[in-house]
BANUKE-635412 format. One line per field, with one value per residue: residue in three letters; x, y, z of N, C-alpha, C, CB in turn. Coordinates in steps of 0.1 Angstrom, whole numbers, plus 5000, padded with zeros to 4 digits. Glycine has a CB too. Layout:
! BANUKE-635412
type <- (ALA/...)
nu <- (X/...)
nv <- (Y/...)
nw <- (Z/...)
cau <- (X/...)
cav <- (Y/...)
caw <- (Z/...)
cu <- (X/...)
cv <- (Y/...)
cw <- (Z/...)
cbu <- (X/...)
cbv <- (Y/...)
cbw <- (Z/...)
! end
This chain:
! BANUKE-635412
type <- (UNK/UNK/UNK/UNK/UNK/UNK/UNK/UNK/UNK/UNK/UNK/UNK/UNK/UNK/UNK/UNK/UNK/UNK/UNK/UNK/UNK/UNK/UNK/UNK/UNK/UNK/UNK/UNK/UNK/UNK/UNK/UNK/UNK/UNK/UNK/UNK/UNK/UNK/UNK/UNK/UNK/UNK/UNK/UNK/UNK/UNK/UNK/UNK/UNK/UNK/UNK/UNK/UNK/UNK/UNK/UNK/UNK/UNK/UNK/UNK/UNK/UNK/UNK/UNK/UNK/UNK/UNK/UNK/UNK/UNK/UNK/UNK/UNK/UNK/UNK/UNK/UNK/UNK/UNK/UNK/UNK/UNK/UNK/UNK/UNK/UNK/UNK/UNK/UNK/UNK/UNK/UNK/UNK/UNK/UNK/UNK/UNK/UNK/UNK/UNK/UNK/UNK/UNK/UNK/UNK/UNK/UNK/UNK/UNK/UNK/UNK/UNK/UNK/UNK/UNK/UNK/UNK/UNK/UNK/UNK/UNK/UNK/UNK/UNK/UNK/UNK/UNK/UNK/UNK/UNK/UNK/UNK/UNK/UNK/UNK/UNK/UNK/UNK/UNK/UNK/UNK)
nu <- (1203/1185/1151/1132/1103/1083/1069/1046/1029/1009/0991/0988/0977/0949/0940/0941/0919/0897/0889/0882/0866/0846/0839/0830/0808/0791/0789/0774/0748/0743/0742/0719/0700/0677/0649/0622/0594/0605/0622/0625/0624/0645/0647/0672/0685/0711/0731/0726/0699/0687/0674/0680/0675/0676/0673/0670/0669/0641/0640/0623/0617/0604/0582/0591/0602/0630/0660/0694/0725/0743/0766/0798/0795/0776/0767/0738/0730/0751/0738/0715/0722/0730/0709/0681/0656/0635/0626/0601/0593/0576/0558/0537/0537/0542/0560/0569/0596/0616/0645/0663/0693/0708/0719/0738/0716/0692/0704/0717/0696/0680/0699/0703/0676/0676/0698/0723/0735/0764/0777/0767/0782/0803/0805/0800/0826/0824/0816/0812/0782/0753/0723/0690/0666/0634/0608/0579/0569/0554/0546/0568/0591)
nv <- (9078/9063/9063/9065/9055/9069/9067/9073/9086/9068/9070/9093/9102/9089/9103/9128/9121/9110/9135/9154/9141/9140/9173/9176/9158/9173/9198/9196/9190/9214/9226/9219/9210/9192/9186/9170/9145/9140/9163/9200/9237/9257/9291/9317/9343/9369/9396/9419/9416/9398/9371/9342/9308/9273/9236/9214/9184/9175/9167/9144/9141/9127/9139/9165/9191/9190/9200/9198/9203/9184/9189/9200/9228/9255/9280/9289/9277/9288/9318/9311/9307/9330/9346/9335/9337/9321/9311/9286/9262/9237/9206/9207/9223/9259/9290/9311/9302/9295/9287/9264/9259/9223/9204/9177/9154/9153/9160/9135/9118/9127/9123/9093/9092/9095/9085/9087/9067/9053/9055/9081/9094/9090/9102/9129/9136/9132/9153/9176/9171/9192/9198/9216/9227/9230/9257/9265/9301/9316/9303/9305/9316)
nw <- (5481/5504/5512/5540/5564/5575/5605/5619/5602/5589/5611/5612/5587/5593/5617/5604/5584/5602/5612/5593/5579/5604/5604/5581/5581/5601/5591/5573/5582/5598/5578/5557/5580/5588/5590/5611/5625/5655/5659/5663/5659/5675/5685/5691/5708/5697/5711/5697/5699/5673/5662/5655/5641/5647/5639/5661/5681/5692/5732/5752/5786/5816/5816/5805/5783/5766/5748/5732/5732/5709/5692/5680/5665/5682/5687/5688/5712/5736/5729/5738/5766/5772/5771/5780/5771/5747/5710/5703/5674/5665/5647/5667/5686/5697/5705/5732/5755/5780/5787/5804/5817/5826/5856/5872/5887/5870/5848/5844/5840/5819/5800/5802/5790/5765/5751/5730/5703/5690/5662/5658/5677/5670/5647/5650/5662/5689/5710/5741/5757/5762/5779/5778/5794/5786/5795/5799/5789/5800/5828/5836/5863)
cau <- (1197/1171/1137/1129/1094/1078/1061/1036/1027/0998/0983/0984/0962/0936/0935/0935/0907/0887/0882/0876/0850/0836/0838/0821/0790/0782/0788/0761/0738/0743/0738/0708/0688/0672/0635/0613/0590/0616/0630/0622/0633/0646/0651/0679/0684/0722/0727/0719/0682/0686/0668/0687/0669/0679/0670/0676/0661/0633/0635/0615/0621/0598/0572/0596/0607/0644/0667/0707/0741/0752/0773/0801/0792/0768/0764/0724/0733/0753/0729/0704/0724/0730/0692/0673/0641/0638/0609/0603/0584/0575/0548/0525/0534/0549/0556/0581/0598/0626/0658/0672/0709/0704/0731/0735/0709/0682/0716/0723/0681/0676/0710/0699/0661/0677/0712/0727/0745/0779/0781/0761/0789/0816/0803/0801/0836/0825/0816/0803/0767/0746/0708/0686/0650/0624/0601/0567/0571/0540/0547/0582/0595)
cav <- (9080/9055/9072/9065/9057/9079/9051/9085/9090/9062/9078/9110/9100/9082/9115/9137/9119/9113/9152/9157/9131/9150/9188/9174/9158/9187/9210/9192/9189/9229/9238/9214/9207/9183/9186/9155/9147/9143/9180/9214/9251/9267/9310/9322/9360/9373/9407/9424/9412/9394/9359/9330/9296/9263/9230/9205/9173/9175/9153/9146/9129/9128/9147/9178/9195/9196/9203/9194/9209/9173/9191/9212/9238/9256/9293/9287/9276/9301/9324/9309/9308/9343/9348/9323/9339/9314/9311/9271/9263/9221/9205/9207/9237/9272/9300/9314/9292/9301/9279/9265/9246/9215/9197/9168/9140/9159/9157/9121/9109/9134/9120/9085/9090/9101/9088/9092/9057/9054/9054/9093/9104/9090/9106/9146/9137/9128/9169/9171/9170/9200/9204/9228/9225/9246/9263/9277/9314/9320/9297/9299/9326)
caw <- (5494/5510/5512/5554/5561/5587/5618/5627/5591/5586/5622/5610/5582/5601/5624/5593/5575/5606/5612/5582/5585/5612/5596/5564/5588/5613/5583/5560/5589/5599/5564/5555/5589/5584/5601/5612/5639/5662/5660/5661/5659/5685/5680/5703/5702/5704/5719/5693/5697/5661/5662/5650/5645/5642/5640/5670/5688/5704/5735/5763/5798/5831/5811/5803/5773/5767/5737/5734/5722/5707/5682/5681/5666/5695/5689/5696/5729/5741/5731/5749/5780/5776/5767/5780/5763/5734/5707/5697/5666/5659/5645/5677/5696/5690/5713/5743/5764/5794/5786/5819/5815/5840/5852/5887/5881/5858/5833/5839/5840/5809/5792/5799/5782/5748/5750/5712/5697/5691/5650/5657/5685/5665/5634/5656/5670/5705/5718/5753/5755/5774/5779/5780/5800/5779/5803/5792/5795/5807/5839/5842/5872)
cu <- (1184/1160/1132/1112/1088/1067/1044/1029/1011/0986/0976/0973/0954/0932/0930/0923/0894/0883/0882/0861/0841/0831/0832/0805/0786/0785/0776/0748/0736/0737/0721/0696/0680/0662/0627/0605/0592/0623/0616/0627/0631/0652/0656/0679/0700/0722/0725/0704/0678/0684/0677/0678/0680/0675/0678/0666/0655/0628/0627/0619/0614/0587/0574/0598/0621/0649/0690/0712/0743/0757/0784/0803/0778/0767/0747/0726/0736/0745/0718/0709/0727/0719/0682/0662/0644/0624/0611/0592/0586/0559/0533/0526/0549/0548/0572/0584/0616/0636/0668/0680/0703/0721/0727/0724/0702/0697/0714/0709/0681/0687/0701/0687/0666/0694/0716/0739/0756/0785/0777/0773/0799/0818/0807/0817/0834/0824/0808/0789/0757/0732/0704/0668/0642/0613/0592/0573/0563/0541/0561/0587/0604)
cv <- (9072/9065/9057/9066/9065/9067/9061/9084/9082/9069/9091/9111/9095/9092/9125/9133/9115/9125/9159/9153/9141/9163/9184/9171/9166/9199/9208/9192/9205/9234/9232/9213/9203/9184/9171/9157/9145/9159/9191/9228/9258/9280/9312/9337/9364/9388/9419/9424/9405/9375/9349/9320/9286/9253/9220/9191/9178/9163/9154/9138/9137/9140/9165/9176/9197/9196/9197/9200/9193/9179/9201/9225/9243/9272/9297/9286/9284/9308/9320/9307/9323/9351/9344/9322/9327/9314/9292/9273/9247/9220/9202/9217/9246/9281/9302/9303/9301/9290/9278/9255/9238/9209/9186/9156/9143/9154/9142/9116/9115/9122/9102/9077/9090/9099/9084/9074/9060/9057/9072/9101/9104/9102/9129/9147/9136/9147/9161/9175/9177/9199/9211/9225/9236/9247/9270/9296/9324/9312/9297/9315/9334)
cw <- (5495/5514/5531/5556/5577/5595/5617/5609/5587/5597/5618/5601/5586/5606/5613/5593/5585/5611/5605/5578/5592/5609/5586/5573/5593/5603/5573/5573/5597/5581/5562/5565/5588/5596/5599/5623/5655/5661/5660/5659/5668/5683/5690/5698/5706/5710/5710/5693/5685/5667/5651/5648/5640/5646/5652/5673/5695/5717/5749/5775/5812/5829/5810/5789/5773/5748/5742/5726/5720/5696/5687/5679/5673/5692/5696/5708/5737/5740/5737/5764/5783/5773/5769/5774/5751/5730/5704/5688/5662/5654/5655/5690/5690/5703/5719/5755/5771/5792/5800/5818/5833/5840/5866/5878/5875/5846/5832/5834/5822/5797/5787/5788/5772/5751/5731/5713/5695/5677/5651/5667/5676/5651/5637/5658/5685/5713/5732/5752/5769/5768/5784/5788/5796/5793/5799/5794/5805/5822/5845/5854/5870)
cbu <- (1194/1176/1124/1137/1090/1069/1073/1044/1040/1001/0992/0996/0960/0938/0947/0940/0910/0886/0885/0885/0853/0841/0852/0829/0785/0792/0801/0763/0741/0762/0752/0712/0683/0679/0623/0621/0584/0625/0644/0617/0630/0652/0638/0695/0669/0734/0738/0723/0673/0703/0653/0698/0653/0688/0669/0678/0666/0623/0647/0602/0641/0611/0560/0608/0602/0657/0661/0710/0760/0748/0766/0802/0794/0776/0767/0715/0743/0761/0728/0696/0735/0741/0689/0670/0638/0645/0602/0602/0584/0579/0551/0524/0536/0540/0543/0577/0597/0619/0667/0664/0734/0688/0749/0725/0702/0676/0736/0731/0662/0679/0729/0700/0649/0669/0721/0742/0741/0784/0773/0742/0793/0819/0781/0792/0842/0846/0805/0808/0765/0752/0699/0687/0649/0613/0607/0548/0572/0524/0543/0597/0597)
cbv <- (9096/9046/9070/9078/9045/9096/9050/9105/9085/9047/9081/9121/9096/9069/9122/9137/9107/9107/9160/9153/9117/9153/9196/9154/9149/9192/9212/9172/9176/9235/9236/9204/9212/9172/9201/9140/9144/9132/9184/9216/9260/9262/9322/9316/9372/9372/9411/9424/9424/9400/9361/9326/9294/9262/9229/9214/9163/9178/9143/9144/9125/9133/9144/9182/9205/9182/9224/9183/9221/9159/9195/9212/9239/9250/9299/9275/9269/9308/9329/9297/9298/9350/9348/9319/9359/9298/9325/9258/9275/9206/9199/9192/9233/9279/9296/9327/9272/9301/9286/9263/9258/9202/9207/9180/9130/9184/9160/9110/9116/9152/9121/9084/9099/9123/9076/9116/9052/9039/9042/9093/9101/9073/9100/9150/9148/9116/9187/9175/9153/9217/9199/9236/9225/9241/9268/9274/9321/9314/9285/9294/9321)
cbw <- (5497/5524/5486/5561/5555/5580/5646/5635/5582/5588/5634/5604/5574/5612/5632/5578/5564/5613/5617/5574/5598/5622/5591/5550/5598/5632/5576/5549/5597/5604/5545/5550/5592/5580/5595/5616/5639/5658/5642/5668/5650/5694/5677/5706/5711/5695/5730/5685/5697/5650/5658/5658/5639/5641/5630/5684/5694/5699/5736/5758/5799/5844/5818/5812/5771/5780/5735/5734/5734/5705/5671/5682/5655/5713/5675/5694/5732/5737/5723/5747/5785/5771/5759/5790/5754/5734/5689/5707/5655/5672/5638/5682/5720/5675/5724/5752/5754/5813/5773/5833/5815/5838/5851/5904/5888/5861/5836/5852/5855/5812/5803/5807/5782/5742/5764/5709/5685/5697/5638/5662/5699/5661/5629/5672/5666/5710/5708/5765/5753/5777/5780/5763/5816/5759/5808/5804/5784/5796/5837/5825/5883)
! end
């Protein structure tokens, strides 16, 4: 019996091993968090009231504060859209801030200030990409 070679078979590994790829980077970069002066910590709270932090980008555009889901793992996120209280902590400010999801042209202007390269999307697996508009707490309504 002739041994039949499967056409799909080479694909399937390329698919395997590039999400595997991906699950190995957004899992070393969740576990490790790598801090700089580009990032900070943002503290979501779930409904228990239990504070979470984690490391993100800190970016800026039109002399705002924003943050981004570019990954996909996002539980921060969520909880900040179901909490918007957030605490932030970087090396030049600390405190409460009001987490407001933007979307229309604030998304696209914001997206464009801090858009992410192509070796850094390919590397996440391409997730879609939300922000967040930090908001003093003390100013925000």
């Amino acid at each position: 019996m002739k041994f039949v070679k499967n056409p799909l078979r080479p694909v399937l590994i390329i698919v395997f091993a590039y999400v595997l790829i991906v699950i190995l980077f957004e899992s070393s970069l969740g576990y490790f968090q790598p801090e700089a002066a580009s990032t900070l910590q943002i503290g979501s709270f779930d409904d228990a009231g239990n504070l979470s932090q984690r490391v993100v980008a800190r970016l800026q555009s039109d002399g705002q504060l924003y943050v981004a889901a570019n990954h996909w793992p996002r539980a921060w996120y969520r909880q900040a859209l179901e909490n918007p209280n957030v605490q932030i902590i970087s090396e030049s400010e600390a405190g409460g801030y009001i987490a407001v999801p933007i979307d229309g042209e604030e998304h696209a202007r914001v997206d464009a200030d801090n858009s992410l390269g192509l070796v850094f999307r390919l590397l996440t697996g391409f997730p879609p990409r939300y922000f967040l508009r930090l908001d003093p707490a003390t100013t925000a309504e």
